[in-house]
C-alpha positions as CSV (number, residue, x, y, z in Angstrom):
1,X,20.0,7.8,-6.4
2,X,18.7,6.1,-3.5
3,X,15.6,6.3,-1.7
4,X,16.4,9.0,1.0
5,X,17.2,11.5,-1.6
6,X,12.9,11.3,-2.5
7,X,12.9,12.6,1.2
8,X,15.8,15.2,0.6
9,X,13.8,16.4,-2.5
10,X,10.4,16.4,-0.5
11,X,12.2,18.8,2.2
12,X,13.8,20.8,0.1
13,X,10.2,21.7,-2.0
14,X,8.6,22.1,1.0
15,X,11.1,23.9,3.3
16,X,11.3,21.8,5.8
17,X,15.2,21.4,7.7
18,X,14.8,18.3,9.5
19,X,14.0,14.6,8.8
20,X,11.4,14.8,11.5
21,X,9.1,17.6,9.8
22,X,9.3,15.4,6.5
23,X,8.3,12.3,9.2
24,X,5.6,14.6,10.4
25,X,4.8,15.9,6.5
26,X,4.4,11.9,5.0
27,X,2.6,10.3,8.4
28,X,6.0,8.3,8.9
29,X,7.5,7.4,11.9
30,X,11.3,9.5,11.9
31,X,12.8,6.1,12.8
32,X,11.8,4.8,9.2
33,X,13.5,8.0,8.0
34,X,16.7,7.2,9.8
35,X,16.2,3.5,8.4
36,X,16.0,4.7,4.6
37,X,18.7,7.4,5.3
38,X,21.2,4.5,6.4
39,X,20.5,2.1,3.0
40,X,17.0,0.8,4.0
41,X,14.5,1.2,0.8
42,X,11.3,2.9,1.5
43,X,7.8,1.5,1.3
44,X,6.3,1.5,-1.7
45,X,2.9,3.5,-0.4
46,X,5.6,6.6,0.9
47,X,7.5,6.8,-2.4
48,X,4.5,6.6,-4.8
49,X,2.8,9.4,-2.1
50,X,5.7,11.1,-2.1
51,X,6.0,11.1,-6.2
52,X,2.4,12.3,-6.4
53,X,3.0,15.6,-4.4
54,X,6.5,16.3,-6.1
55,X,5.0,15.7,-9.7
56,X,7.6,12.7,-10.1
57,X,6.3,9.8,-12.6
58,X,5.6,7.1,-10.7
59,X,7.3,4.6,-12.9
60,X,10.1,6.7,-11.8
61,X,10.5,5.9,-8.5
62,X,9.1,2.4,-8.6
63,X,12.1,1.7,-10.9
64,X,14.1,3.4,-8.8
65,X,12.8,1.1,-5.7
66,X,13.5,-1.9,-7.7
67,X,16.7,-1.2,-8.2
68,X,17.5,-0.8,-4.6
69,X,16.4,-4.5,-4.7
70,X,18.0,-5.8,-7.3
71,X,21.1,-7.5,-6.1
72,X,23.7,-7.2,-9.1
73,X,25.2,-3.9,-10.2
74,X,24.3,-4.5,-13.6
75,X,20.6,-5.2,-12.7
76,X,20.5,-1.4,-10.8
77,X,22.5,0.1,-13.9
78,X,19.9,-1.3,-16.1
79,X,16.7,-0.5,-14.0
80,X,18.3,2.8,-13.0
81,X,18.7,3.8,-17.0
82,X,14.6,3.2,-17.4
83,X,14.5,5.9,-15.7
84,X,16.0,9.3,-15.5
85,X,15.8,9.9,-11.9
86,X,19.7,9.1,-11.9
87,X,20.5,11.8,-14.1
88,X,18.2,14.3,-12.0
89,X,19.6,13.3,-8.9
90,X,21.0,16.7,-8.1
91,X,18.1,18.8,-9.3
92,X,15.2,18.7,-6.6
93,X,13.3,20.6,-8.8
94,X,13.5,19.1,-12.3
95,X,10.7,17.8,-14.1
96,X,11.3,13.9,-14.4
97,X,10.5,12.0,-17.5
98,X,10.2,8.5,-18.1
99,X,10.5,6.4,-21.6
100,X,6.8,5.2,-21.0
101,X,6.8,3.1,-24.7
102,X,9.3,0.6,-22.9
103,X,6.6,-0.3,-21.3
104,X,4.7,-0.9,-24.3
105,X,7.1,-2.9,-26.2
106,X,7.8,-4.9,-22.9
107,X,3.7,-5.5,-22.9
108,X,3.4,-6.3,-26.5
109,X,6.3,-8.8,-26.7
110,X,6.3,-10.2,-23.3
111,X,5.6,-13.9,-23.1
112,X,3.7,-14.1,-20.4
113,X,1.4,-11.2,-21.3
């Protein structure tokens, strides 16, 4: 999952048919639409807005964001199966959960903590 398909999901809960509407819908400029279509990772402030209107954790997508950064395969595989946006990929609709006591073990055993 990449971060365009956030805006595919948006349009599709919302009903809108073109990538300028969602530009419109999210105060985005359509070029920055175009940008994340062709590979480019969104901002953090439009995914996280756009996971608090489609009831996605935001955990979610900002693990999903960081594996669009991460530059090894196995790093995205690994970030990408934190989350289970990958497995919802083709259901715009589905309710998204995320393992939120990783986070808790990563707190209470991490060294710099």
């Amino acid at each position: 999952m990449r971060s365009y398909d956030l805006i595919t999901m948006f349009k599709q809960r919302n009903g809108l048919k073109s990538d300028y509407k969602a530009a419109q819908a999210l105060n985005i400029s359509r070029a920055e639409v175009s940008l994340c279509k062709s590979g480019r990772t969104l901002s953090e402030d439009v995914a996280l807005d756009i996971a608090q209107r489609l009831g996605i954790p935001e955990s979610d997508v900002m693990a999903l964001l960081a594996s669009e950064r991460c530059k090894t395969e196995h790093g995205r595989e690994v970030l990408l199966s934190m989350s289970n946006l990958q497995k919802q990929a083709g259901r715009a609709t589905a309710k998204l959960l995320f393992p939120l006591s990783f986070f808790a073990l990563v707190v209470q055993y991490c060294i710099l903590c």
